[in-house]
Structure formats: C-alpha cells, structure tokens
mmCIF file of the C-alpha atoms, coordinates in Angstrom:
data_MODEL
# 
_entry.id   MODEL 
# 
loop_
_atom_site.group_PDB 
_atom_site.id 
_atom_site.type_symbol 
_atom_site.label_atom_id 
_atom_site.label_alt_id 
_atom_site.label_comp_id 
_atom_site.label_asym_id 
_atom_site.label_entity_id 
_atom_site.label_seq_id 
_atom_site.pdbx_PDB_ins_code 
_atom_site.Cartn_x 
_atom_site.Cartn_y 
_atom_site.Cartn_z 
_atom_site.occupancy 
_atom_site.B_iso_or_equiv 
_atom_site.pdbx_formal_charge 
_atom_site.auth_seq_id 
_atom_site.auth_comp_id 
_atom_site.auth_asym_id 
_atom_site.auth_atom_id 
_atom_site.pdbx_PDB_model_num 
ATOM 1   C CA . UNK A 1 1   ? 143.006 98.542  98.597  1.00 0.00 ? 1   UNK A CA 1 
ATOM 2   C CA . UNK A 1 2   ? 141.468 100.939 100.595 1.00 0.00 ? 2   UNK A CA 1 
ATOM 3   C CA . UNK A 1 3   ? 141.872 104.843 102.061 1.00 0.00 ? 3   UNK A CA 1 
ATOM 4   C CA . UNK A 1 4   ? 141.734 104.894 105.305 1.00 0.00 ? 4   UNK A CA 1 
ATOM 5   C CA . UNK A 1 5   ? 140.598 108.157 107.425 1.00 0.00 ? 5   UNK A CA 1 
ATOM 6   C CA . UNK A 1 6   ? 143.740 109.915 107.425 1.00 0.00 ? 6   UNK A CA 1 
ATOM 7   C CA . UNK A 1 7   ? 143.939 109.477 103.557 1.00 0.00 ? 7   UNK A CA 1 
ATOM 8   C CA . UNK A 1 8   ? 146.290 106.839 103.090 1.00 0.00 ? 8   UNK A CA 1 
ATOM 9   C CA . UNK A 1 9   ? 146.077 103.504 101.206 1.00 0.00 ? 9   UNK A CA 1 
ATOM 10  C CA . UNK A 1 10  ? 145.458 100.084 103.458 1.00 0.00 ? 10  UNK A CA 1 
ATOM 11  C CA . UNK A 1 11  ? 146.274 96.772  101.338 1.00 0.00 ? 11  UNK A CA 1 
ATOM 12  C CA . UNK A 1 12  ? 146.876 94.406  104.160 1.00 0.00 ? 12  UNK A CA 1 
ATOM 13  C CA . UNK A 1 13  ? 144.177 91.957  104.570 1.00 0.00 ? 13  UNK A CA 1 
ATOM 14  C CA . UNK A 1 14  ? 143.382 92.379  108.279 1.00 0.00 ? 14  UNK A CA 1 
ATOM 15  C CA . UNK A 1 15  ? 143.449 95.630  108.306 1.00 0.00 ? 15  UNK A CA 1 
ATOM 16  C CA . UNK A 1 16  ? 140.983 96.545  105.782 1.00 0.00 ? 16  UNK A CA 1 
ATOM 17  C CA . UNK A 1 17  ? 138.721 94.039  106.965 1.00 0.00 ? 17  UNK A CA 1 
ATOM 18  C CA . UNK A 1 18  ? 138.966 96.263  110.459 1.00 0.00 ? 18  UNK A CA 1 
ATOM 19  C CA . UNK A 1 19  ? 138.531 99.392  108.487 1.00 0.00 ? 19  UNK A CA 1 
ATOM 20  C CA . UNK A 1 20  ? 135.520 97.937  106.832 1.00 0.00 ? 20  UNK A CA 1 
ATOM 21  C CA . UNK A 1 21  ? 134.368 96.950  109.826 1.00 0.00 ? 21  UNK A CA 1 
ATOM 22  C CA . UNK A 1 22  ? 134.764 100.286 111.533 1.00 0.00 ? 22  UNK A CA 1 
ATOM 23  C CA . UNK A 1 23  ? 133.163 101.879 108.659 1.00 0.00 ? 23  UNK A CA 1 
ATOM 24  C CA . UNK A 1 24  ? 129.795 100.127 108.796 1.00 0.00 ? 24  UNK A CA 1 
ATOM 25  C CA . UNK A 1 25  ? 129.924 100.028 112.446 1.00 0.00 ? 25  UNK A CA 1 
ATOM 26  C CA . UNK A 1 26  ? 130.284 103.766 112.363 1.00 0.00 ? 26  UNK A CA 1 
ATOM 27  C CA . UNK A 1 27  ? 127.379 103.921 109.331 1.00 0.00 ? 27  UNK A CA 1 
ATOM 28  C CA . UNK A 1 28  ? 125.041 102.358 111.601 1.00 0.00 ? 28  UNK A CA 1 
ATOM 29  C CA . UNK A 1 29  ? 125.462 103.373 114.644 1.00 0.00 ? 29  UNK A CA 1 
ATOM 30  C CA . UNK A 1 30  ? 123.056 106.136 115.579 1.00 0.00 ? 30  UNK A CA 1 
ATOM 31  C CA . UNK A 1 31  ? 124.205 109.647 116.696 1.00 0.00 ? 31  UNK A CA 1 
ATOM 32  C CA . UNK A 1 32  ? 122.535 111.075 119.802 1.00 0.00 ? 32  UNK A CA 1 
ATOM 33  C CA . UNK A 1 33  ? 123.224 114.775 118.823 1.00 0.00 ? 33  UNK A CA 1 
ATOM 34  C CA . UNK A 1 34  ? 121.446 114.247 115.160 1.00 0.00 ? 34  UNK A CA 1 
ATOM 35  C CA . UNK A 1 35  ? 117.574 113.782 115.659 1.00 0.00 ? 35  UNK A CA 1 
ATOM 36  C CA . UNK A 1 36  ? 115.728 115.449 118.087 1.00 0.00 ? 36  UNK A CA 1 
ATOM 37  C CA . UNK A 1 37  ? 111.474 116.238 118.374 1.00 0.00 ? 37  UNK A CA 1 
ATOM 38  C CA . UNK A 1 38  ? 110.266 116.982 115.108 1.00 0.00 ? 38  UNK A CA 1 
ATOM 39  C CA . UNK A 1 39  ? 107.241 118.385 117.358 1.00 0.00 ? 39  UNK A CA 1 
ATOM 40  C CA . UNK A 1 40  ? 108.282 121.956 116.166 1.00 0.00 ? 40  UNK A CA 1 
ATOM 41  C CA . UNK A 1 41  ? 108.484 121.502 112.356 1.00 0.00 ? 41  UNK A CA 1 
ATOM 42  C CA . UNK A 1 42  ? 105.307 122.613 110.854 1.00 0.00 ? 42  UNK A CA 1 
ATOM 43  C CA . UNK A 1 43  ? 103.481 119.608 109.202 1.00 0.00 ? 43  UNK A CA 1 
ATOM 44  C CA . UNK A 1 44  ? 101.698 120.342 106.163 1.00 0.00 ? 44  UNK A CA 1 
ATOM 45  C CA . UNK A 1 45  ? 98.192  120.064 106.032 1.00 0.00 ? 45  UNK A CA 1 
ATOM 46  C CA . UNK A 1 46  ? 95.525  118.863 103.108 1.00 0.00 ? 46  UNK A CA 1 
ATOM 47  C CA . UNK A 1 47  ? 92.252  120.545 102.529 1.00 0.00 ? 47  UNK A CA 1 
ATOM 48  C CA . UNK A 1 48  ? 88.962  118.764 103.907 1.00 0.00 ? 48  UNK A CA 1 
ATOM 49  C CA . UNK A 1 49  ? 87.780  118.401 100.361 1.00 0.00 ? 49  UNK A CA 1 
ATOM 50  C CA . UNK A 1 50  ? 91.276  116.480 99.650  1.00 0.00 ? 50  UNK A CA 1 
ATOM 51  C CA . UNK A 1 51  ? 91.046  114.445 102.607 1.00 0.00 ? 51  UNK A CA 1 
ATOM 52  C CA . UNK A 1 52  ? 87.442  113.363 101.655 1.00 0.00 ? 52  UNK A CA 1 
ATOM 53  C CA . UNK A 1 53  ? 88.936  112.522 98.492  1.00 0.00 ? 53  UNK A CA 1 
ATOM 54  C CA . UNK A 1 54  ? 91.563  110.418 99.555  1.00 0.00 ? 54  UNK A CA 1 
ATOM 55  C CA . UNK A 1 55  ? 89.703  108.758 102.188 1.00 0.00 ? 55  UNK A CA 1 
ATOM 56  C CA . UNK A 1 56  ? 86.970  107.572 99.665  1.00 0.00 ? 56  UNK A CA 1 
ATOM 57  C CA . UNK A 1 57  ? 86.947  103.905 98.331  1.00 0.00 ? 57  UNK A CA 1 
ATOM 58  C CA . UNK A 1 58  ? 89.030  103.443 95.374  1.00 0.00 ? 58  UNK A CA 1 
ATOM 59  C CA . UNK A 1 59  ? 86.247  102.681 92.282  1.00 0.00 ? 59  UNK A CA 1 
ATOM 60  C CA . UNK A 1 60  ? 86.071  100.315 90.091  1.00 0.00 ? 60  UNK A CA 1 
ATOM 61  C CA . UNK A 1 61  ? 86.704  102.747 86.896  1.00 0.00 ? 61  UNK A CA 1 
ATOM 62  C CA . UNK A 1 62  ? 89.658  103.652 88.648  1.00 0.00 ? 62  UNK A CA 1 
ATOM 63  C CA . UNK A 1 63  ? 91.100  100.114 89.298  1.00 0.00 ? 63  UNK A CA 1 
ATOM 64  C CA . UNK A 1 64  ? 89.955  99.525  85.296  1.00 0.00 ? 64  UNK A CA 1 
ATOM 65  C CA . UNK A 1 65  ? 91.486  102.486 84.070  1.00 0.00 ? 65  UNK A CA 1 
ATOM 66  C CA . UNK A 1 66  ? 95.069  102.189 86.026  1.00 0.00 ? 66  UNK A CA 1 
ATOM 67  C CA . UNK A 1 67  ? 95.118  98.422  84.890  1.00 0.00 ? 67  UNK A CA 1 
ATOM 68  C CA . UNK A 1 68  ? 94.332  99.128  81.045  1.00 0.00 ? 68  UNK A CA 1 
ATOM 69  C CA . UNK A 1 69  ? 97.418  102.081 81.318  1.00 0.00 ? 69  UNK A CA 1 
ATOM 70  C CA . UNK A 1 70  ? 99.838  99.384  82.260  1.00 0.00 ? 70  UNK A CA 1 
ATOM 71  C CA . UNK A 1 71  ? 102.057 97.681  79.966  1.00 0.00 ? 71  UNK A CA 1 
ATOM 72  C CA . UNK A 1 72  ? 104.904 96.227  82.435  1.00 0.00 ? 72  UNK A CA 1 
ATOM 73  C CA . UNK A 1 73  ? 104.539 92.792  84.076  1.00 0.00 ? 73  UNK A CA 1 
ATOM 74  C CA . UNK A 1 74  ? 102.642 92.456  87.349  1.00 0.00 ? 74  UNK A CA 1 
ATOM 75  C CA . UNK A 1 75  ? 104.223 92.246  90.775  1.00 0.00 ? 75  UNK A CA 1 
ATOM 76  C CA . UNK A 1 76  ? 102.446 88.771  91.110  1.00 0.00 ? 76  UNK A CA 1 
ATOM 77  C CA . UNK A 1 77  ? 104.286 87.814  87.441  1.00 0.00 ? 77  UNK A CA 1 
ATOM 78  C CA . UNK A 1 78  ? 100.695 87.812  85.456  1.00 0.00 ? 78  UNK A CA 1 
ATOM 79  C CA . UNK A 1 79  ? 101.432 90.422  82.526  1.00 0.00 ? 79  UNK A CA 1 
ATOM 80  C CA . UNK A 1 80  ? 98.908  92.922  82.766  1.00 0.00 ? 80  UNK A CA 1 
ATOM 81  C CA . UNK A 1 81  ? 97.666  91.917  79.710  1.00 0.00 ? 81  UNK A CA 1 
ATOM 82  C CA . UNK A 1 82  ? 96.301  88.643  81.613  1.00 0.00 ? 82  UNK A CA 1 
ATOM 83  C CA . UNK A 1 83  ? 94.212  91.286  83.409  1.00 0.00 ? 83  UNK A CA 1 
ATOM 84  C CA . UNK A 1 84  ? 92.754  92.743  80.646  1.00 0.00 ? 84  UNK A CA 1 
ATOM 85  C CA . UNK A 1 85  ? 91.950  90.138  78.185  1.00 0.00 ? 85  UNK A CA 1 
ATOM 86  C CA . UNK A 1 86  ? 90.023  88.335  81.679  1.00 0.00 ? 86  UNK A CA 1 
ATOM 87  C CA . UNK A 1 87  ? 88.531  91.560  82.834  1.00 0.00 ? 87  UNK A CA 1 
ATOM 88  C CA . UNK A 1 88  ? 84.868  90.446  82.775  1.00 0.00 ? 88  UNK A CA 1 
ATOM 89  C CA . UNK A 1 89  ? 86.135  87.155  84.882  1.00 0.00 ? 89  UNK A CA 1 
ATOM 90  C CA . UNK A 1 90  ? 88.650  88.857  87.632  1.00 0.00 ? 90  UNK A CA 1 
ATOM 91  C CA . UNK A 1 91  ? 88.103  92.012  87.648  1.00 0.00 ? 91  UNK A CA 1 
ATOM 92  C CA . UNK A 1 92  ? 85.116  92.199  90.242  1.00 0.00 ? 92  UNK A CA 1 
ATOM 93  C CA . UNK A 1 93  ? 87.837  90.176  92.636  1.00 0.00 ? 93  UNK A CA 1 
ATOM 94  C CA . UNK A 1 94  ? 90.548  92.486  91.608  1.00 0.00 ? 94  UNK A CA 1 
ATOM 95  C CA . UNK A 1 95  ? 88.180  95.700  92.258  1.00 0.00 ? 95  UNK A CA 1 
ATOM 96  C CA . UNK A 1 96  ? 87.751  94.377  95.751  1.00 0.00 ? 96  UNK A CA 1 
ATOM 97  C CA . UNK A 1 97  ? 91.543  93.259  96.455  1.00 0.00 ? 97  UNK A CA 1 
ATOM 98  C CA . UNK A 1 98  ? 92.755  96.813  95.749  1.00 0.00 ? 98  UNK A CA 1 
ATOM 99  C CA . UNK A 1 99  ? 89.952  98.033  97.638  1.00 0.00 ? 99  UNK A CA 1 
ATOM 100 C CA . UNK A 1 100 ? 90.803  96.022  100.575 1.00 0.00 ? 100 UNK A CA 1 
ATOM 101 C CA . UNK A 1 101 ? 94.163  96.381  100.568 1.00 0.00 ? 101 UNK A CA 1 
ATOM 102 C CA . UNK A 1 102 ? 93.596  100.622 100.477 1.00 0.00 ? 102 UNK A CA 1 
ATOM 103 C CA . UNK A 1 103 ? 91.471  100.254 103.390 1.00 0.00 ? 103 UNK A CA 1 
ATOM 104 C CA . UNK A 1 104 ? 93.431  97.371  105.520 1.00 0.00 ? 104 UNK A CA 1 
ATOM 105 C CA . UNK A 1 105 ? 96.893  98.782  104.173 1.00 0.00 ? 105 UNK A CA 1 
ATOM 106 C CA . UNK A 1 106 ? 97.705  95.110  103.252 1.00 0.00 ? 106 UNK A CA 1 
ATOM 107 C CA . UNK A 1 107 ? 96.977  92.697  100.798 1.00 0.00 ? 107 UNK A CA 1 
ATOM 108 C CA . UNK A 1 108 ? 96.427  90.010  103.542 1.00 0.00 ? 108 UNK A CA 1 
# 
C-alpha cells in the first residue's frame, strides 16, 4: 500500500508497481531547468603555503602515526594490529603504497 500523488492509497498490484515505476523514473530523470554553469559561483581558494603542504609526499611518520591511531579492521581485512606488530617487515612497502596511491590517486 502506497500514496499516490494526489494523496490517496493504491493497493492493487499493478498499479503500484506503475507508481513505483513512475517514481524512480521521475527520481532519475534529470531536470533541464535545475543545473546550470557553476562558472559564476566563487570557488574557494587555499593559501600557497597550504597547497605546498598538501602537494608534498605523505612521510613515513605520518603513514606510522595514522596506522598506530587505528583500532578498526583494515579495508583489505588485516586488523591493524597485523600492521603494527610487522611494522619493521611491511611498513617500508606500506610507506610507499600510500605514497603511491596519493600521488597516482589509485592503489593500482
């Protein structure tokens, strides 16, 4: 059971699979009149001493410290704790995966 536009209840099966239909049809479909150049909103901009900042290589302290501040499980499934007990192993590989994937903007 579903309301319809006007307010009132559908219960028959065909037609609230058309008003579903409609609906998402509706949802997705883009509107022309929404939109427009967003050439005249004024973009914010960072400093030159932020910008050298973020365009630096991320550091090795920083990949260490971030790591040894987590407590949840990794994205790959390794608990973080995998990560820190095998530092002196992985983490000159893990220092250069992040560091890649900051400068390629992928981890492939």
């Amino acid at each position: 059971m579903l309301r319809n536009e006007s307010g009132e209840w559908v219960t028959e099966q065909s037609s609230l699979q058309d008003l579903v239909l409609h609906f998402f049809r509706d949802l997705y479909t883009a509107d022309a009149s929404v939109g427009g150049s967003l050439a005249p909103l004024e973009k914010p901009k960072i400093s030159d001493a932020d910008g050298r900042i973020m365009g630096r290589d991320i550091t090795s302290n920083e990949v260490h410290d971030a790591l040894f501040q987590m407590k949840p499980p990794g994205v790959d499934g390794f608990q973080t704790g995998f990560y820190q007990v095998c530092w002196s192993t992985v983490g000159n590989d893990l220092v250069n995966l992040v560091q890649s994937a900051f400068r390629l903007g992928s981890l492939m």
